[in-house]
C-alpha positions, 0 to 999 in steps of 0.5 A: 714868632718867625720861623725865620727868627735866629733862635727858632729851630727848623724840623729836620726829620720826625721818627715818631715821637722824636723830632730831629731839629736843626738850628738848635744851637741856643737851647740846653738838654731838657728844656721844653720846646713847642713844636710846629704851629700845633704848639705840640709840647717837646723836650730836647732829650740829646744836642748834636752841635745845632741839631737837637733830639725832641722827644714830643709828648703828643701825637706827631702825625701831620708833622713834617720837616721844616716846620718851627720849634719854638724854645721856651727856654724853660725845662720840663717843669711842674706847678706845686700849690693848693689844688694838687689834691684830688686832681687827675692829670696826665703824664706831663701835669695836664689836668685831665679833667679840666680838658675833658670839660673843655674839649671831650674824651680825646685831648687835642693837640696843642691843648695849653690849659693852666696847670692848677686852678686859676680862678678859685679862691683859697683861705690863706692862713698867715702864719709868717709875720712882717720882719721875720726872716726867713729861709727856704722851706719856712710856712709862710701860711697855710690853706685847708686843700681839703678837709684831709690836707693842710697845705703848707705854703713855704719860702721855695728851697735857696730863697732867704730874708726878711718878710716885708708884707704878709697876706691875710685871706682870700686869695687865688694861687697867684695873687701875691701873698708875701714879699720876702726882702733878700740879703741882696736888697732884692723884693721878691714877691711870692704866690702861692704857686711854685715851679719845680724842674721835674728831673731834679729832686727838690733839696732836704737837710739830711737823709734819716734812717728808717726806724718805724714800718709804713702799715699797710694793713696787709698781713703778708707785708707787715708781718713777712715782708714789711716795709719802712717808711720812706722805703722803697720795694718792687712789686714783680709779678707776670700777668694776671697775678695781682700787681694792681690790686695789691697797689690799690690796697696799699694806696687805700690803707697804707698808713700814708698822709698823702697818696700819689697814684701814677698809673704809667702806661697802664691799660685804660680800663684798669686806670678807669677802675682807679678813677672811679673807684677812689673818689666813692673809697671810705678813708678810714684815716679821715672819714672823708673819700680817699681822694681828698688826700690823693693825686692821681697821673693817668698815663694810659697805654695807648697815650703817646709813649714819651708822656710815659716816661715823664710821668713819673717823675712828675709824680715823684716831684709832687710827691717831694713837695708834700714831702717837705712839708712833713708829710708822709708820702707813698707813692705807686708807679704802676708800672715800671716795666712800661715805664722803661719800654718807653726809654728802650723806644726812644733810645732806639729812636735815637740809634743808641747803642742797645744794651740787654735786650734792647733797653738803654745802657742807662736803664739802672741809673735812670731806675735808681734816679727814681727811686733815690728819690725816695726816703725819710729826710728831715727837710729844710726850714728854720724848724726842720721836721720828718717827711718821708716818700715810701716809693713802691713800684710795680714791675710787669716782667715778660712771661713772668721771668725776673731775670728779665733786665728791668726786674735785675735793675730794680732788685739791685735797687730796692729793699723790698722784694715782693715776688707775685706767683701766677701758681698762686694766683692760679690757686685764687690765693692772693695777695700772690706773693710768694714768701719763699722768694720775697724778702725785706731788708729793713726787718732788722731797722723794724724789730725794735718798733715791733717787738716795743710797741706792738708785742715783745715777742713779735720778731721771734714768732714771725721768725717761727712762721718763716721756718715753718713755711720753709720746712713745708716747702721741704717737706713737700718735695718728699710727699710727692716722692713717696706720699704723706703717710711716709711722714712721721706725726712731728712732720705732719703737723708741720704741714698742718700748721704750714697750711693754716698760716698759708690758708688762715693768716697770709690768704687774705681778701682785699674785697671782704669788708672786715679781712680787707685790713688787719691791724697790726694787733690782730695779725699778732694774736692771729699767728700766735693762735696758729702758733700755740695750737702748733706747740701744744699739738707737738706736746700732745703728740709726746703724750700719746693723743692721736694725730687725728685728734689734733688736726679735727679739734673743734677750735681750729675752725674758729681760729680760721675764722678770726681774719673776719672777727671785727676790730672793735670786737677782737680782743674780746673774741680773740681771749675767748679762742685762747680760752677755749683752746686751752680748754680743748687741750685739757679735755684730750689730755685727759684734764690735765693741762700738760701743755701749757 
C-alpha cells in the first residue's frame, strides 16, 4: 500500500502504546490496523472525526509521526479450530511457541505467523451427511484434537441450509470439508477454521440456571464456599497470600473438561512455573497430561500493557467455543487487578476523565462485560446440549485493601467471594481464605445436589461448622481479654473442635500426594468425624468425664491424620475410626455407651 492512498492513515502523535492517527475516517471502533512499515499490529480504541486512537499491542519505540497505518477492515479476531488444545499463545492469540522456534526468547516486531497450524493434518470424522440441513451450531464432524478433547467441527452461529458436500479424512484446517447451500442459493464453503470477534460473545439459545457444584477438590471451596458450574467467583488476596496457587490447583482438579489459563500481566517466572509445570501434570480425569485438555495465554508483565487487556477476552472467547460444543469450561484469569491497570493506562493516554483512583469510569461494565460471559447455556443447534464457562478471577488488591475499586467492581459482580488473608498465609495455612469473610451465594442453588447425591445431611453439618468457626471468632476475643481458663468446658470445647476443623479439614496441602484433592465423600466423613467427636464430648461433659480426657483421646490424632488416608482405602479406614471413636467413648463412660 501507499502512504498516500486515500484509505491510509498518517501517525499524528505516539504516546506510548497509543497511536494518534489522522486521515482515519474510513475504519469502525475496534477494527484491527498495521501500524507503520513494522506492520505492528493495533486496534482503534476512540474515533474523533478523521482522527483515531490506536492502541498498539507491541512495542512503539522508533515509531514516529507521519508514518502509515494500514486498515484491515477487520476487528480484533480470534481463529477457533483443532489445534487450540495444548497451545501457548499470547494476548493477541500469537502461538508463543511457534515464534520462539522461529525467531528466539524475544518476539520481534511485526511477527505475522498463522494463528493455528496450518500444515498439520487431522482426521476429519463426518457426521453430517449430504442434504441434511442444517443450522449454526450443527456437528459437521468431529477430529480427536487430543486424546482428551473431541473436537466438534459445527456450522458457525447465524449460517443455515442443506449440505451439498461433506469431507471425509485427512484434511488440514483449511481444506474445505463442507459446503452448505443457504436459503438464498448461496454455496458457502466451510473449513475446519472459524473466525470470531473477540469482544463479542458468541450466541447461545438460553442461559440455564445452575444446579450442580464444579468440584474442585479443595475442601474449604466445596464444603464452605462452593461454586456452580458455569459460576463465576474472585479470588482477592494481597501479595504472598496464594492467589495463584489456589488457581493452579483449580486448573489441575476442577471438575472441568477443558481449561483456559490467562495468566494476564502476571510475573514472568510465575507464568514460566505454568509452562513447565502442566504439561509434566498427571490428569487424574484422563491419565494423559493436563495439557492435553488445556490452553494457556501468556501475558506476562513486562509485554507491552494494551496485549493485557486483550488477553482476556481472548481467553474467554476460545473458552465460548468449546463452550458451544457441550463442554464444560473453567477459566482463570490471573489477574484481574492488572488487567484493569491496563484500562487505567490507556484510558489516561486518552485524557479520559479518571474516575476512583484514576481507573475509567467504565471499569465495572467492562468487568461485568467479562464475567457475563460466563454461565451454563443450552447452546445452539438442531440438537441443542449444556455447555457451561465457570469464570474464576484472581484480584491483586494494593496493600491487600479490598475497597480498592477493581475488588468493589468485581464484588458487585461475582457470586463467590473467596477472601485470601495474609494472617493466615503468615500462619503457613493455605488455602488462606478466610472463611469468616468468604461466602458463596449459589450454596442454596447447591444444597439439593448435595444433600441427594453426596449425603443427606451434608448442608446441616456444613451449617454446623460454619456456626462453629463463628462462635471460635467470638470466643477469642474474650480469651484475649481475660484468658481461656475464664471459659467454661462447653466453651472450650468449641475451641477445640474450632481448631480441628481449621487445622485437620479446612488447612489443606496442595503439594502432598494424597491431601492434594479430597473427594467430596471423604470431605463429608472427614467433618462428620470432627463433628461427632464434638457432640459426643459435649454429652460427656453433662456426665461428668473430665475435659482432659476428651481433648487427649487417643482417637483425635487419627481423625487428623484422615486428610492423608488414600481414596481407594478411606471407606475402609474411615468406619474403622468411627468404631474406635465410639469405643473410646464407651471406655471413659465407664462401658456404658450414653452418647451414642
Amino acid at each position: 500500500m501507499n502512504p498516500k492512498d486515500n484509505n491510509v492513515g498518517i501517525i499524528s502523535k505516539v504516546s506510548g502504546p497509543l497511536i494518534v492517527a489522522k486521515n482515519m475516517q474510513h475504519v469502525k471502533m475496534y477494527d484491527v490496523v498495521r501500524v507503520s512499515e513494522k506492520r505492528l499490529i493495533g486496534e482503534v480504541i476512540e474515533l474523533r472525526g478523521d482522527r483515531a486512537s490506536i492502541q498498539v499491542y507491541e512495542e512503539t519505540a522508533g515509531i514516529g509521526p507521519g508514518e502509515p497505518v494500514y486498515p484491515t477492515d477487520e476487528p480484533l479476531s480470534v481463529e477457533l479450530g483443532p489445534g487450540l488444545i495444548e497451545g501457548i499463545f499470547d494476548g493477541i492469540q500469537r502461538p508463543l511457541n511457534v515464534i520462539y522456534d522461529q525467531s528466539g526468547d524475544l518476539i520481534p516486531l511485526g511477527v505475522d505467523v498463522p494463528r493455528l497450524d496450518r500444515n498439520r493434518i487431522w482426521e476429519f470424522k463426518s457426521v453430517a451427511k449430504v442434504n441434511d440441513e442444517v443450522i449454526g451450531g450443527d456437528v459437521l464432524g468431529t477430529v480427536e484434537e487430543t486424546n482428551a478433547v473431541l473436537h466438534k467441527v459445527m456450522v458457525p452461529p447465524h449460517i443455515k441450509g442443506k449440505v451439498t458436500y461433506i469431507y471425509d479424512g485427512e484434511a488440514k484446517i483449511e481444506d474445505v470439508i463442507a459446503k452448505i447451500l443457504t436459503d438464498d442459493n448461496q454455496e458457502i464453503e466451510l473449513t475446519m477454521i472459524q473466525k470470531w470477534p473477540v469482544r463479542r460473545g458468541r450466541p447461545y439459545r438460553k442461559k440455564l440456571a445452575p444446579s450442580q457444584p464444579m468440584v474442585t477438590g479443595q475442601r474449604v471451596i466445596d464444603t464452605l464456599f462452593p461454586i456452580a458450574k458455569g459460576g463465576i467467583a474472585a479470588i482477592p488476596g494481597p501479595f504472598g497470600s496464594g492467589k495463584t496457587v489456589v488457581q493452579h490447583q483449580l486448573a489441575k482438579w476442577a471438575d472441568a473438561d477443558i481449561i483456559v489459563y490467562i495468566g494476564c500481566g502476571e510475573r514472568g517466572n510465575e507464568m514460566t512455573d505454568v509452562l513447565n509445570e502442566f504439561p509434566r501434570l498427571h490428569d487424574p480425569r484422563t491419565g494423559e497430561a493436563l495439557m492435553k485438555r488445556t490452553v494457556l495465554i501468556a501475558n506476562t508483565s513486562n509485554m507491552p500493557v494494551a496485549a493485557r487487556e486483550a488477553s482476556i477476552y481472548t481467553g474467554i472467547t476460545i473458552a465460548e467455543y468449546y463452550r458451544d460444543m457441550g463442554y464444560k469450561v473453567a477459566v482463570m484469569a490471573d489477574s484481574t487487578s492488572r488487567w484493569a491497570e491496563a484500562l487505567r493506562e490507556m484510558s489516561g493516554r486518552l485524557e479520559e476523565m479518571p474516575g476512583e483512583e484514576g481507573y475509567p469510569a467504565y471499569l465495572g461494565s467492562r468487568l461485568a462485560e467479562f464475567y457475563e460471559r460466563a454461565g451454563y447455556v443450552e447452546t445452539l443447534g438442531s440438537k441443542p446440549v449444556a455447555g457451561a464457562i465457570t469464570a474464576i478471577g484472581a484480584v491483586s488488591p494494593p496493600g491487600g485493601d479490598t475497597s480498592e475499586p477493581v475488588s468493589q467492581a468485581t464484588l458487585r459482580i461475582v457470586k463467590v467471594y473467596w477472601g485470601l488473608s495474609s494472617q493466615l498465609a503468615y500462619r503457613r495455612h493455605f488455602p488462606a481464605i478466610d472463611w469468616l469473610r468468604s461466602y458463596s451465594l449459589y450454596e442454596e442453588d447447591l444444597t439439593e445436589y448435595y444433600d441427594s447425591d453426596v449425603h443427606k445431611d451434608w448442608s446441616k453439618q456444613v451449617q454446623e461448622a460454619k456456626e462453629i468457626l463463628q462462635e471460635e471468632a467470638k470466643l477469642e476475643e474474650i480469651v484475649r481479654l481475660v484468658g481461656v481458663d475464664s471459659l467454661e468446658y462447653h466453651d472450650r470445647l468449641i475451641l477445640e473442635c474450632a481448631q480441628s476443623i481449621r487445622e485437620d479439614f479446612l488447612h489443606q496441602i496442595a503439594f502432598d500426594e494424597v491431601d492434594t484433592y479430597t473427594s467430596l465423600n471423604k470431605q463429608y466423613y472427614m467433618l462428620r468425624a470432627i463433628l461427632t467427636w464434638y457432640h459426643k464430648s459435649q454429652e460427656a461433659l453433662k456426665n461428668n468425664v473430665s475435659f482432659n480426657q476428651l481433648i487427649n483421646m487417643k482417637i483425635l490424632e487419627q481423625i487428623g491424620r484422615m486428610k492423608y488416608i488414600k481414596e481407594d482405602e478411606f471407606e475402609e479406614r474411615s468406619k474403622e475410626i468411627f468404631k474406635q471413636l465410639e469405643e473410646e467413648f464407651i471406655s471413659l463412660s465407664g462401658g456404658e455407651d450414653n452418647y451414642a
